[in-house]
ChimeraX commands (.cxc) that place a marker at each C-alpha (Angstrom):
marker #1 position 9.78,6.44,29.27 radius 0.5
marker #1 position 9.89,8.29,25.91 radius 0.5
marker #1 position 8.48,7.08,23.22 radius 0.5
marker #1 position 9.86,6.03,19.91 radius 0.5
marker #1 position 8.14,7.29,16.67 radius 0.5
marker #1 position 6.09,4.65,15.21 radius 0.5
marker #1 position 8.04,2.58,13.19 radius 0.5
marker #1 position 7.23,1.98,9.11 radius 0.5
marker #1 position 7.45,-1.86,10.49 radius 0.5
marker #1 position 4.01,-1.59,12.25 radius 0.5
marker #1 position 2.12,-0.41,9.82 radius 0.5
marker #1 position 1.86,-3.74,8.47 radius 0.5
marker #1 position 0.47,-5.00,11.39 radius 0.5
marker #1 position -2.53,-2.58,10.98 radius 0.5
marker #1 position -2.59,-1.66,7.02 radius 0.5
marker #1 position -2.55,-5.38,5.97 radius 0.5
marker #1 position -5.63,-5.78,8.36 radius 0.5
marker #1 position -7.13,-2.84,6.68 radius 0.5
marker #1 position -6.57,-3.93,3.15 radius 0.5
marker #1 position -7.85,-7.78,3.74 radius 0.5
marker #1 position -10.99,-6.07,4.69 radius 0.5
marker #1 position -11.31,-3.89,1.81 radius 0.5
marker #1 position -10.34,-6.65,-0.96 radius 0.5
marker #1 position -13.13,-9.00,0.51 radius 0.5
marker #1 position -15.55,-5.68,0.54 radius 0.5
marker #1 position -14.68,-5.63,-3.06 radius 0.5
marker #1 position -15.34,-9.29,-3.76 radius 0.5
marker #1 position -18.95,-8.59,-3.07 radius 0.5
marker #1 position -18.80,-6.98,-6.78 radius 0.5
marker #1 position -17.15,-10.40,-7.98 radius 0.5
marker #1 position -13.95,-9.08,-9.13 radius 0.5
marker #1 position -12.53,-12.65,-8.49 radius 0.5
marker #1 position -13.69,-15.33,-5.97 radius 0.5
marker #1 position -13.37,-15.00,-2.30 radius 0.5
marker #1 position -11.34,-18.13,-1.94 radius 0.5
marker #1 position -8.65,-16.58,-3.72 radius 0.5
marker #1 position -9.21,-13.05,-2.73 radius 0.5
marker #1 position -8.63,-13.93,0.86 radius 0.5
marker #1 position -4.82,-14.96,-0.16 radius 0.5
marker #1 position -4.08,-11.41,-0.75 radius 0.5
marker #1 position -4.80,-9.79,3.21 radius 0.5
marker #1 position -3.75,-13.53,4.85 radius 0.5
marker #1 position -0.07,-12.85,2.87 radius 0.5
marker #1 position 0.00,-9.50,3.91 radius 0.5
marker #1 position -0.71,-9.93,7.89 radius 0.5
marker #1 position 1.93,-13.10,7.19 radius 0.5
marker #1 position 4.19,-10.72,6.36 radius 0.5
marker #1 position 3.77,-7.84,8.65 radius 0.5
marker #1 position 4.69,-10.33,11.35 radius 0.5
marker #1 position 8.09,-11.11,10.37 radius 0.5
marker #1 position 8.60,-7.30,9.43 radius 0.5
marker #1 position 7.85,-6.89,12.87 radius 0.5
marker #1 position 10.78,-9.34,13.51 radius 0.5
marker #1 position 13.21,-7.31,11.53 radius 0.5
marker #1 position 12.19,-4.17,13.53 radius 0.5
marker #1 position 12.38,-5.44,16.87 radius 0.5
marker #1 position 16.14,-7.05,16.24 radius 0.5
marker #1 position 16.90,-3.50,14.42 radius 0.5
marker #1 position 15.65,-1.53,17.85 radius 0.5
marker #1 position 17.62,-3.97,20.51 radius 0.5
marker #1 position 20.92,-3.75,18.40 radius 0.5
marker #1 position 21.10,-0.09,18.90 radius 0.5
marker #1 position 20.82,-0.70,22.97 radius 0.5
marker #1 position 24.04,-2.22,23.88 radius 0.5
marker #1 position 26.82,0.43,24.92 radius 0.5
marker #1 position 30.00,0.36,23.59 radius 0.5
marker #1 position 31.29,-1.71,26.63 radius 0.5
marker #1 position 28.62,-4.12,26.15 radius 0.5
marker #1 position 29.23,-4.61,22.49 radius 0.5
marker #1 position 33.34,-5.42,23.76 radius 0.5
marker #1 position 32.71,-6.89,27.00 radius 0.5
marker #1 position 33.92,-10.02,26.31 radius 0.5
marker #1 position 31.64,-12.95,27.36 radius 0.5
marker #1 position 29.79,-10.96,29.84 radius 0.5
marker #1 position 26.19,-11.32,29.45 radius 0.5
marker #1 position 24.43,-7.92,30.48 radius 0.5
marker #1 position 20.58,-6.84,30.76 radius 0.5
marker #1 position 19.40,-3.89,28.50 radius 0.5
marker #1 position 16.99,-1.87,28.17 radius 0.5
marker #1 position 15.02,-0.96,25.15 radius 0.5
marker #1 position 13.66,2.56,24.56 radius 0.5
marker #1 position 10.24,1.61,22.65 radius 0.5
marker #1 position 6.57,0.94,23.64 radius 0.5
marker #1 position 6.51,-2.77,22.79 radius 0.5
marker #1 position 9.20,-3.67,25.09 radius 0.5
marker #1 position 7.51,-1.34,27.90 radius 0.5
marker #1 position 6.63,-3.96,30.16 radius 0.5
marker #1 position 8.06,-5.08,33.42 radius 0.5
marker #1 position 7.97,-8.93,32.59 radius 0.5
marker #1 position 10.30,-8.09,29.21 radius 0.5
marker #1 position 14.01,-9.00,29.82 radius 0.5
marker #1 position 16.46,-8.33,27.21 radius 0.5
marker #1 position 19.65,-9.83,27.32 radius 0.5
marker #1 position 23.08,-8.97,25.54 radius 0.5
marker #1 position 25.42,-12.10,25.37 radius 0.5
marker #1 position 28.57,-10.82,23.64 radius 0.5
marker #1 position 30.68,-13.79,21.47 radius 0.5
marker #1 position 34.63,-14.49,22.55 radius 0.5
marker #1 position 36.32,-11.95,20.41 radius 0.5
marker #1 position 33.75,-9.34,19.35 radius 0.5
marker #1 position 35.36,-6.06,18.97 radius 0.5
marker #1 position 33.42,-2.46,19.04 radius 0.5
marker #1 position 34.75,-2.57,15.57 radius 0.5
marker #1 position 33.15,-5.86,14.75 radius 0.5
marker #1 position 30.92,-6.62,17.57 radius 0.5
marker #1 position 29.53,-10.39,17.65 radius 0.5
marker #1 position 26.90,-12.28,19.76 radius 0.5
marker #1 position 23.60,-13.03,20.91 radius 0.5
marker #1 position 20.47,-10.34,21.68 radius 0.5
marker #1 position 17.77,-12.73,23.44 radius 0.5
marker #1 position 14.19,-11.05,23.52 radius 0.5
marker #1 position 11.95,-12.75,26.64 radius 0.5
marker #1 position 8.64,-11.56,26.28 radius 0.5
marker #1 position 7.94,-14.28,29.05 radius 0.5
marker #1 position 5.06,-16.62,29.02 radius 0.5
marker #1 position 2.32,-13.45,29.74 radius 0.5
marker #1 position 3.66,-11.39,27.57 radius 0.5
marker #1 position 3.80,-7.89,26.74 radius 0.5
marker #1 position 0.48,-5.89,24.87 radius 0.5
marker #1 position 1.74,-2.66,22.81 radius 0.5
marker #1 position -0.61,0.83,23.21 radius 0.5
marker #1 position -2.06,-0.99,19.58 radius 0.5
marker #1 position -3.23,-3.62,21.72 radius 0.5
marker #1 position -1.00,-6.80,20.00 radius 0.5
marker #1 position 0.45,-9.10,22.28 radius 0.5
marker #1 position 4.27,-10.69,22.11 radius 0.5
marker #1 position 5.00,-13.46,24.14 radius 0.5
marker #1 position 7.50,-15.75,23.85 radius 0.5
marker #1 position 11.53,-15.48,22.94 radius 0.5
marker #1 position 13.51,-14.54,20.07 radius 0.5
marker #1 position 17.12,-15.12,19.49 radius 0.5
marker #1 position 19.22,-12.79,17.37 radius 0.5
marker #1 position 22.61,-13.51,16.30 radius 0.5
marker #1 position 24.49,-10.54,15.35 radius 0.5
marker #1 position 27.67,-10.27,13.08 radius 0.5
marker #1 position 29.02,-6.46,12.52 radius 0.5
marker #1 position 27.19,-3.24,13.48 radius 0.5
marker #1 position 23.68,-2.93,11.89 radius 0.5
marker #1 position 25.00,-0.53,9.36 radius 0.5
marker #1 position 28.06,-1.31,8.25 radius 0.5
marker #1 position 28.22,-3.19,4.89 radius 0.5
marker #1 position 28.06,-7.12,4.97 radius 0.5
marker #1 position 27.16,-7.06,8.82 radius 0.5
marker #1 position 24.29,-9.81,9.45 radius 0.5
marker #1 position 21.62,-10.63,11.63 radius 0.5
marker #1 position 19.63,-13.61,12.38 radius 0.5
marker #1 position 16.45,-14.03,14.24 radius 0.5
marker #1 position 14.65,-17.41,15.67 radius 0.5
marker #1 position 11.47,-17.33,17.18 radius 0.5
marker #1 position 10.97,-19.75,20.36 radius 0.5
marker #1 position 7.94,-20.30,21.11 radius 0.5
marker #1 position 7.24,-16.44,19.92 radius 0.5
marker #1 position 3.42,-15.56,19.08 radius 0.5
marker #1 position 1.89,-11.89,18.04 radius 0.5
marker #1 position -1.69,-11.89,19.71 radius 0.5
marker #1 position -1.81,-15.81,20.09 radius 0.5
marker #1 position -0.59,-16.72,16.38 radius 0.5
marker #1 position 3.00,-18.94,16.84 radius 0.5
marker #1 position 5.25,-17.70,14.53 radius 0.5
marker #1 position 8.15,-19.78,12.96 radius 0.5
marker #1 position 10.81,-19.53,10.91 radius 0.5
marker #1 position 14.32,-18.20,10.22 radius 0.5
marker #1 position 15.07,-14.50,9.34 radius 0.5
marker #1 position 18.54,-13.48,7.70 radius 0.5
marker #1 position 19.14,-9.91,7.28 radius 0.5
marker #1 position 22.24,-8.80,5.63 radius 0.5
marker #1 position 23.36,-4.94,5.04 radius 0.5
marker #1 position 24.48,-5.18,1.26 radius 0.5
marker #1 position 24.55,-1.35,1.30 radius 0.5
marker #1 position 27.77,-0.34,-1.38 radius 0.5
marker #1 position 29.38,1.83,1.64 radius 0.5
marker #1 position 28.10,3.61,4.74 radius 0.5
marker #1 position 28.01,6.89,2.71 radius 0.5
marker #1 position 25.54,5.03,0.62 radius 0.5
marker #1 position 21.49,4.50,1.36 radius 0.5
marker #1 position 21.39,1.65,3.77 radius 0.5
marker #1 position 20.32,-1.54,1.89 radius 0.5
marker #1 position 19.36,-5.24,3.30 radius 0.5
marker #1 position 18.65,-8.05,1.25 radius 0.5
marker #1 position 16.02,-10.44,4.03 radius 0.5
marker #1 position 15.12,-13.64,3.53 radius 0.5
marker #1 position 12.54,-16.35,5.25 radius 0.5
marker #1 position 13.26,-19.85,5.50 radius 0.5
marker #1 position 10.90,-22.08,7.21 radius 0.5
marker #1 position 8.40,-19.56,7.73 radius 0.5
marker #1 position 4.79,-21.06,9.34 radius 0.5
marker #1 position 2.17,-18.92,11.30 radius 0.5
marker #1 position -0.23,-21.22,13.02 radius 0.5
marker #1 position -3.04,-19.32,14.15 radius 0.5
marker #1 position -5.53,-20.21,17.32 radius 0.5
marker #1 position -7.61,-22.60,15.15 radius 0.5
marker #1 position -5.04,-24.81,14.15 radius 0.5
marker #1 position -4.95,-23.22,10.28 radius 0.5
marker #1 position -1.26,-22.65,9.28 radius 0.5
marker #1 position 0.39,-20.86,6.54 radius 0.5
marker #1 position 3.32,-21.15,5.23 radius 0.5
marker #1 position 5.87,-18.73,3.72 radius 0.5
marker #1 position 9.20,-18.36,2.23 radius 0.5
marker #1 position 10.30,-14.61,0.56 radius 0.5
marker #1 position 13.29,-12.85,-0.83 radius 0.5
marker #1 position 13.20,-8.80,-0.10 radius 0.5
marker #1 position 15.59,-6.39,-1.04 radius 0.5
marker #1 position 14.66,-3.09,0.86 radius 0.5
marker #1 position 16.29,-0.01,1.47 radius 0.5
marker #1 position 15.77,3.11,3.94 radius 0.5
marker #1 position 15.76,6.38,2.53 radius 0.5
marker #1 position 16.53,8.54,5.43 radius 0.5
marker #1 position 15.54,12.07,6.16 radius 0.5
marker #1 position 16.49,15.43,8.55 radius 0.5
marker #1 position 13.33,14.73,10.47 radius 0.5
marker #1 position 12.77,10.94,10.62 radius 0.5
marker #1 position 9.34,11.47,10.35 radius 0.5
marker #1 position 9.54,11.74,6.87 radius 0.5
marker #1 position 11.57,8.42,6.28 radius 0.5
marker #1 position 10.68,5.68,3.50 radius 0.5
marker #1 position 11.05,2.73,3.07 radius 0.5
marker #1 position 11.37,1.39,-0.08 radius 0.5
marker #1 position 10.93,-2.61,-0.89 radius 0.5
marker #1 position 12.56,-2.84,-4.09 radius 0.5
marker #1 position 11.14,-4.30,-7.22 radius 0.5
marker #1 position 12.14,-7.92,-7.76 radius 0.5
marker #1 position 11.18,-8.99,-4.19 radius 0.5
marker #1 position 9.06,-12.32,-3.79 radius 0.5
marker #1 position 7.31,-14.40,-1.11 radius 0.5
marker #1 position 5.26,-17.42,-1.41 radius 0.5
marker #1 position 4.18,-20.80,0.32 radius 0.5
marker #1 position 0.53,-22.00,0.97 radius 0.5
marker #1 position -2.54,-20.30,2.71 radius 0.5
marker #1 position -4.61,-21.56,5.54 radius 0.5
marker #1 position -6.91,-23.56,3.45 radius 0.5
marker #1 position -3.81,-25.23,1.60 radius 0.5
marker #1 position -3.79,-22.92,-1.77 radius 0.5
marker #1 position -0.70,-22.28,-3.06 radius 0.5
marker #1 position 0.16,-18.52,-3.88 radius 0.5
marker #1 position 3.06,-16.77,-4.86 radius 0.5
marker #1 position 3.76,-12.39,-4.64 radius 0.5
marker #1 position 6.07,-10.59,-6.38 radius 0.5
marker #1 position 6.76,-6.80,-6.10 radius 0.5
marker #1 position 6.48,-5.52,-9.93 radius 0.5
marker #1 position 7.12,-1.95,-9.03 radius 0.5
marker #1 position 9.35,-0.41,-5.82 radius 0.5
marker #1 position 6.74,-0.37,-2.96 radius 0.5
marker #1 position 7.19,3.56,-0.84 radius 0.5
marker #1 position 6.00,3.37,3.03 radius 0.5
marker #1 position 6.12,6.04,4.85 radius 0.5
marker #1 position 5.52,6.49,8.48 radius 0.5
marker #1 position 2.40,9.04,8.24 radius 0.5
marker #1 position 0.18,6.24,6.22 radius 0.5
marker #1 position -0.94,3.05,7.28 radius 0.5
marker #1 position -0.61,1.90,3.20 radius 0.5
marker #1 position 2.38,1.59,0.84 radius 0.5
marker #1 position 2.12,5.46,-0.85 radius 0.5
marker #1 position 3.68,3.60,-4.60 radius 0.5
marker #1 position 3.97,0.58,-6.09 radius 0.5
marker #1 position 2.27,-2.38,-7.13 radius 0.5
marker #1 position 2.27,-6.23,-6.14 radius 0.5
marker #1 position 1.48,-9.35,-7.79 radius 0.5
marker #1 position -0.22,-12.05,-6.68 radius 0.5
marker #1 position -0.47,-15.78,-8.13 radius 0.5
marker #1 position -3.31,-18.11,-6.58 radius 0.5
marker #1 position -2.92,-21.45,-7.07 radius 0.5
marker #1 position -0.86,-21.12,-9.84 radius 0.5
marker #1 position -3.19,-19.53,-12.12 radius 0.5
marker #1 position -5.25,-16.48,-10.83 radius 0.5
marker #1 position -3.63,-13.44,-11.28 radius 0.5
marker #1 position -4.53,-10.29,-8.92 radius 0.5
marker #1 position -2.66,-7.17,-9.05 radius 0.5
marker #1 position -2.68,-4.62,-5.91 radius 0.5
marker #1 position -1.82,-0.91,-7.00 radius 0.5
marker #1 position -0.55,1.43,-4.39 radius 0.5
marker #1 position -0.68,4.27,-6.77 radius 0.5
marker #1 position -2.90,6.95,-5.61 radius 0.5
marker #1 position -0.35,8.21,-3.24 radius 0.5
marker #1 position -3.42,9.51,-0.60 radius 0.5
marker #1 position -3.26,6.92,2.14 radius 0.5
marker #1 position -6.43,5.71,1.92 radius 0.5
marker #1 position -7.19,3.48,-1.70 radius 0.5
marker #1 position -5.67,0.77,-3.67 radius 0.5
marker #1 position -6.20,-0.06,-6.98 radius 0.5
marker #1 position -7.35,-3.72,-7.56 radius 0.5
marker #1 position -7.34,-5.53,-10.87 radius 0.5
marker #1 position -8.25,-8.72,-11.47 radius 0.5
marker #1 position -10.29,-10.97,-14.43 radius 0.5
marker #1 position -9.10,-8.35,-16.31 radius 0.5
marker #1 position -11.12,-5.66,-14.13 radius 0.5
marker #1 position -10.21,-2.78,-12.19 radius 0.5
marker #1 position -11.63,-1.33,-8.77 radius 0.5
marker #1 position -10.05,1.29,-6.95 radius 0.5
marker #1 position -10.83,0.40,-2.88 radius 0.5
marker #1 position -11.19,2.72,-0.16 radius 0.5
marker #1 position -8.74,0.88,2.75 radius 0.5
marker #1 position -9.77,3.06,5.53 radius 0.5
marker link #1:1,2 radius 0.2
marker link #1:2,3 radius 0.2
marker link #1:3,4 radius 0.2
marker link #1:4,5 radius 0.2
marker link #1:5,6 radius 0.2
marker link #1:6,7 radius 0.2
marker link #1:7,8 radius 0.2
marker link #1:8,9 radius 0.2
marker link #1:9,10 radius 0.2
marker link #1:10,11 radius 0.2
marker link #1:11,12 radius 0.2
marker link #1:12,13 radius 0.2
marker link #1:13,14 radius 0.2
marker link #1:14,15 radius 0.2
marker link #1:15,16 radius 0.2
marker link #1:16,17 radius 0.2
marker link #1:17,18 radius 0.2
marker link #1:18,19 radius 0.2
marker link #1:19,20 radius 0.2
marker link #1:20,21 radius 0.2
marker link #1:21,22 radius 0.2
marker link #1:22,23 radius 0.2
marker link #1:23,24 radius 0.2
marker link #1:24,25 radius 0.2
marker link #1:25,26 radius 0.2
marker link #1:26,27 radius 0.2
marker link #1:27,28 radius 0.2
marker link #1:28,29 radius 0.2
marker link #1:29,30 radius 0.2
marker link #1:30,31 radius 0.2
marker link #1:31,32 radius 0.2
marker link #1:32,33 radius 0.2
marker link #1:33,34 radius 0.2
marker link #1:34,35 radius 0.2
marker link #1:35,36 radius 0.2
marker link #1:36,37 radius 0.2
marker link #1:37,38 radius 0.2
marker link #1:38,39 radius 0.2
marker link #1:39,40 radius 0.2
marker link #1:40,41 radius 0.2
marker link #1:41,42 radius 0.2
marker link #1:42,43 radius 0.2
marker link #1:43,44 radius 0.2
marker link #1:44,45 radius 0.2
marker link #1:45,46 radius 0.2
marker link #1:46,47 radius 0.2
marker link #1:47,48 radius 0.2
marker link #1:48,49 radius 0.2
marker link #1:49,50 radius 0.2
marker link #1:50,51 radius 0.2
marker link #1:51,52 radius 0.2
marker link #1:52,53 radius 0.2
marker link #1:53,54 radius 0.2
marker link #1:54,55 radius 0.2
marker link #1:55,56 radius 0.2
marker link #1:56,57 radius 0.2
marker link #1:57,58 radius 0.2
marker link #1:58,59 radius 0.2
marker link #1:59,60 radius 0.2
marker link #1:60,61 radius 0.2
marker link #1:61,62 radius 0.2
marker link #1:62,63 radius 0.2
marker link #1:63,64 radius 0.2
marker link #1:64,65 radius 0.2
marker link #1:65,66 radius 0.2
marker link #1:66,67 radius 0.2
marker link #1:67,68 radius 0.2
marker link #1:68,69 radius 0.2
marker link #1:69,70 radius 0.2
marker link #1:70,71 radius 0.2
marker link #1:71,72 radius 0.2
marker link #1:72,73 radius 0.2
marker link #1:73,74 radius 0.2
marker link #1:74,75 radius 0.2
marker link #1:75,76 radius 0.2
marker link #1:76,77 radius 0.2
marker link #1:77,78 radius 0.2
marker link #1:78,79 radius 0.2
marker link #1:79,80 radius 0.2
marker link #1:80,81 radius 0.2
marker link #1:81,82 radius 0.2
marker link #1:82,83 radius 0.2
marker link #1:83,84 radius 0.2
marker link #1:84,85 radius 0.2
marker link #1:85,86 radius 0.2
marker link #1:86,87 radius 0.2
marker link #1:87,88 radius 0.2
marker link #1:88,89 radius 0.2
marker link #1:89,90 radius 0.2
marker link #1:90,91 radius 0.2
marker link #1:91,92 radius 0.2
marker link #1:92,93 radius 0.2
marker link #1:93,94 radius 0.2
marker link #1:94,95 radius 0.2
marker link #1:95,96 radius 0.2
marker link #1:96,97 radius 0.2
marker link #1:97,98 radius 0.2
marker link #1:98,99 radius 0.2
marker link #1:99,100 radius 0.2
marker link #1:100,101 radius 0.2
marker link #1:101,102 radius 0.2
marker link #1:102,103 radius 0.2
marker link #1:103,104 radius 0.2
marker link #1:104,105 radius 0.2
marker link #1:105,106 radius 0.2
marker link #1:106,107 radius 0.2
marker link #1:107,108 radius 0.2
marker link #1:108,109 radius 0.2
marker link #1:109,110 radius 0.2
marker link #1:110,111 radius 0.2
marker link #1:111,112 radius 0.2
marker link #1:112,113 radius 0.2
marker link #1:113,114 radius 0.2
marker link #1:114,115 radius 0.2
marker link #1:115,116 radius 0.2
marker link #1:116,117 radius 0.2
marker link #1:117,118 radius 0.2
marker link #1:118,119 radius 0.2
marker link #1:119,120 radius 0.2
marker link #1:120,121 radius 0.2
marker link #1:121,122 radius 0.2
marker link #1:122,123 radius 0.2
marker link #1:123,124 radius 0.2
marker link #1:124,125 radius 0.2
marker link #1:125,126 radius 0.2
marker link #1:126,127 radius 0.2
marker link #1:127,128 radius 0.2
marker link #1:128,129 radius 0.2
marker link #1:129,130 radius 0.2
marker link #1:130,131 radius 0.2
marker link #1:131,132 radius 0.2
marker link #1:132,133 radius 0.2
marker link #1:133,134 radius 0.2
marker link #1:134,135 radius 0.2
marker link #1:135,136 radius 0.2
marker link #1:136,137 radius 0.2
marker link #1:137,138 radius 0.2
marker link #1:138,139 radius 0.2
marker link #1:139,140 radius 0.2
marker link #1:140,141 radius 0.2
marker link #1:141,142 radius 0.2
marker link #1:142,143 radius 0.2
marker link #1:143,144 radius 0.2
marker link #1:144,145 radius 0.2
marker link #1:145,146 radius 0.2
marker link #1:146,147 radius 0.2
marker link #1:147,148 radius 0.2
marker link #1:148,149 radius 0.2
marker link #1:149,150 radius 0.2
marker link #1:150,151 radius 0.2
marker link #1:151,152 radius 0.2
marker link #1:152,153 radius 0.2
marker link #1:153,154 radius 0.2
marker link #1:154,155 radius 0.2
marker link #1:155,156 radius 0.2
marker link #1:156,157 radius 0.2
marker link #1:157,158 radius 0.2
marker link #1:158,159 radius 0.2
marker link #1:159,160 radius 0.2
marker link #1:160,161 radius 0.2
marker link #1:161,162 radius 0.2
marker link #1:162,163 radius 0.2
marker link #1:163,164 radius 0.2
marker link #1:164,165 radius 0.2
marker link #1:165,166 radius 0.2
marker link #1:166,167 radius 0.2
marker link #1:167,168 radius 0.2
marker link #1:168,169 radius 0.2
marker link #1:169,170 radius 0.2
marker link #1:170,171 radius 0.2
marker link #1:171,172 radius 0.2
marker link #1:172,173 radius 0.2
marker link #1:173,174 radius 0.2
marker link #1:174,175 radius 0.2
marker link #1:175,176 radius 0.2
marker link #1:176,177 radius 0.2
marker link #1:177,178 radius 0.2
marker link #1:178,179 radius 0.2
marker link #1:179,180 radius 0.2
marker link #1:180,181 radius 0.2
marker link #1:181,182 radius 0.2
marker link #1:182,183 radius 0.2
marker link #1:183,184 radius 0.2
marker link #1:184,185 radius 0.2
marker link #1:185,186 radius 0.2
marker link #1:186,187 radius 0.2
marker link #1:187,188 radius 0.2
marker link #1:188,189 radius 0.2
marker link #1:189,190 radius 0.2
marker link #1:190,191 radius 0.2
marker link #1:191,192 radius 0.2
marker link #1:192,193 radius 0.2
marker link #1:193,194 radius 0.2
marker link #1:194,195 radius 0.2
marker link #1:195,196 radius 0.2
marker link #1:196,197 radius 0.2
marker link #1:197,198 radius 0.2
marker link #1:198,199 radius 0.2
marker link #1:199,200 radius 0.2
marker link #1:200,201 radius 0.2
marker link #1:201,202 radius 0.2
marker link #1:202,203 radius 0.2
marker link #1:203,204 radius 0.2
marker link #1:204,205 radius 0.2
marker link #1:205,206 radius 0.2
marker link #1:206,207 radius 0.2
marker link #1:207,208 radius 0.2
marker link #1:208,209 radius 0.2
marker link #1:209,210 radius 0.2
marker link #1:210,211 radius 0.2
marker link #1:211,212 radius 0.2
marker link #1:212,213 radius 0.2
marker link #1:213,214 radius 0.2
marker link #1:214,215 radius 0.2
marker link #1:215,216 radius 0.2
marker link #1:216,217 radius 0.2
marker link #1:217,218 radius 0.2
marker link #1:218,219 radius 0.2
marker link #1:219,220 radius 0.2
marker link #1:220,221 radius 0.2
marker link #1:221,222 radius 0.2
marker link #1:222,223 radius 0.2
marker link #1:223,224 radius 0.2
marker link #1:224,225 radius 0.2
marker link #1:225,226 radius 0.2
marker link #1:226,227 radius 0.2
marker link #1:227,228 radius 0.2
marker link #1:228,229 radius 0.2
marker link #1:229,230 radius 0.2
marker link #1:230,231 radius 0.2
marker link #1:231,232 radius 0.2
marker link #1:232,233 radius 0.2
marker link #1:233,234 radius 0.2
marker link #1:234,235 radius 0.2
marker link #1:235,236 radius 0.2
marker link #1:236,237 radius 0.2
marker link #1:237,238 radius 0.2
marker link #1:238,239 radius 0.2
marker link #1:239,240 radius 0.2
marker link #1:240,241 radius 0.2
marker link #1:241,242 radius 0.2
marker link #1:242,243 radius 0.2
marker link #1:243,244 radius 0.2
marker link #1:244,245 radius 0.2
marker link #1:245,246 radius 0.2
marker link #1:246,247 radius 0.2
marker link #1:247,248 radius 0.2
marker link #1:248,249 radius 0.2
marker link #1:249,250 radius 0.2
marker link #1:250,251 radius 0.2
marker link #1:251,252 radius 0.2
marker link #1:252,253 radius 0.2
marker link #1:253,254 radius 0.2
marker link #1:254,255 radius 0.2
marker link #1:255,256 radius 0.2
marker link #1:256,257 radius 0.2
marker link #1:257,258 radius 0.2
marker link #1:258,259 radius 0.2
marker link #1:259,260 radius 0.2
marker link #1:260,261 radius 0.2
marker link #1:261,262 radius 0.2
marker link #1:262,263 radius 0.2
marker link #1:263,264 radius 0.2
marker link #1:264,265 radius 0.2
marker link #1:265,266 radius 0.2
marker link #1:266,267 radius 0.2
marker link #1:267,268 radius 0.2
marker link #1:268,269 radius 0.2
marker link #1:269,270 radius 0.2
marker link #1:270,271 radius 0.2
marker link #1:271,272 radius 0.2
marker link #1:272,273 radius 0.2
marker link #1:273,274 radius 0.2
marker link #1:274,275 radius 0.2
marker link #1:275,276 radius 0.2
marker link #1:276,277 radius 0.2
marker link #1:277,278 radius 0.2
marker link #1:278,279 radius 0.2
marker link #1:279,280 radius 0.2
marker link #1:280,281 radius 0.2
marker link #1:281,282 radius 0.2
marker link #1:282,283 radius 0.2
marker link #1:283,284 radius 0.2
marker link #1:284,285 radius 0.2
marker link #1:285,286 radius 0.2
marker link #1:286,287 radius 0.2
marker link #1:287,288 radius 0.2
marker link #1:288,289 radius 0.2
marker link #1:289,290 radius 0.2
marker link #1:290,291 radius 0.2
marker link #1:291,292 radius 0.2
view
């Protein structure tokens, strides 16, 4: 099977790991506290799982032929071109609505990662189902998805939640846009801790000749918050447009904000445009962090 190019998605998964290491490196020089430093890399590994969400329903809505987009009610099996759905216990499912059109194709993609599960070549484990509801052709203005998770985990955290993506791009000639929300959101992870999370993210994916060289842009204005897994509240907010691209594991631009229980302010630069540091500031000091 040929494999996809690694998506912008995963690195997330392993640059939020990365950067929760680094920040509580830093607290050893007492920037700010480690209670509140460790809100930073738990938000971030929160988050790369449901951007992991959005990139799985993006990679099984390009699947379905044209017949299976307008077959009716006929529920076919596809399959998925990409390494995380490359196992033989994975069954994906197309369950077209009455009425959907090619034109405006409408139904149900179910993911069944089945109760083993399915390990990636980076080693993190899906099991479980998720439901997505489509509405319109991924990138055709006002088209919508939703995805539920049943009883979906990444690497034995549950995840939970409801994720609405909806293309608010101007035209198709235009830079695709999607304005995602979270409602709901709760990882529980294998000790029982949970965190919860809501967010509001306006991105948009600046395409290229050689996709390669894609970004993707999370655009200034976006916010997330809820509680961490010792019960702090904490609240991010993208100050400046946040650039990934697919050769770093790190946002390339940008800077977040981050409130911790409603008073300590840390600020994450992605600045240095080299892949490898971040520029902390917090108590009015700076660091600058090697990630990896």
């Amino acid at each position: 099977m040929t494999k996809r190019p690694f998506k912008i998605h995963q690195l997330f998964l392993v640059g939020s790991l990365l950067i929760g290491a680094s920040l509580l490196e830093a607290c050893k020089d007492e920037i700010v506290g480690r209670a509140d430093l460790e809100a930073v890399p738990e938000e971030a590994l929160t988050e790369s799982f449901y951007q992991d969400l959005d990139d799985l329903g993006s990679v099984a809505l390009q699947e379905p032929t044209d017949d299976q987009y307008a077959g009716g009610r006929t529920a076919a099996t596809i399959t998925v071109d990409d390494d995380r759905f490359d196992c033989n216990n994975v069954v994906v499912t197309v369950q077209p609505a009455a009425g959907s059109t090619l034109q405006n194709p409408q139904g149900v993609i179910t993911i069944d990662f089945g109760t083993i599960g399915c390990a990636d070549p980076r080693n993190v484990l899906r099991q479980g189902k998720l439901h997505i509801v489509y509405s319109g052709r991924r990138f055709m203005p006002n088209s919508r998805i939703i995805i539920t998770p049943e009883n979906y985990s990444v690497s034995a955290v549950k995840i939970e939640g409801v994720r609405t993506s909806v293309n608010v791009s101007t035209s198709t000639e235009a830079v695709p846009s999607f304005h995602v929300t979270l409602a709901d959101g709760r990882a529980t992870f294998p000790d029982g801790t949970t965190m919860t999370r809501t967010s509001d993210i306006t991105w948009t994916w600046k395409r290229n000749e050689n996709p390669l060289n894609d970004e993707r842009i999370v655009v200034a204005g976006s916010t997330a918050g809820g509680t961490t897994r010792t019960g702090v509240a904490y609240s991010v907010s993208v100050d400046e447009d946040l650039v990934y691209q697919r050769t770093c594991l790190i946002a390339v631009d940008g800077v977040k904000d981050y409130i911790i229980n409603n008073t300590k302010d840390i600020s994450v630069d992605y600045g240095y445009e080299d892949c490898q540091h971040v520029s902390i500031t917090a108590n009015r000091v700076t660091k600058g962090v090697k990630v990896y």
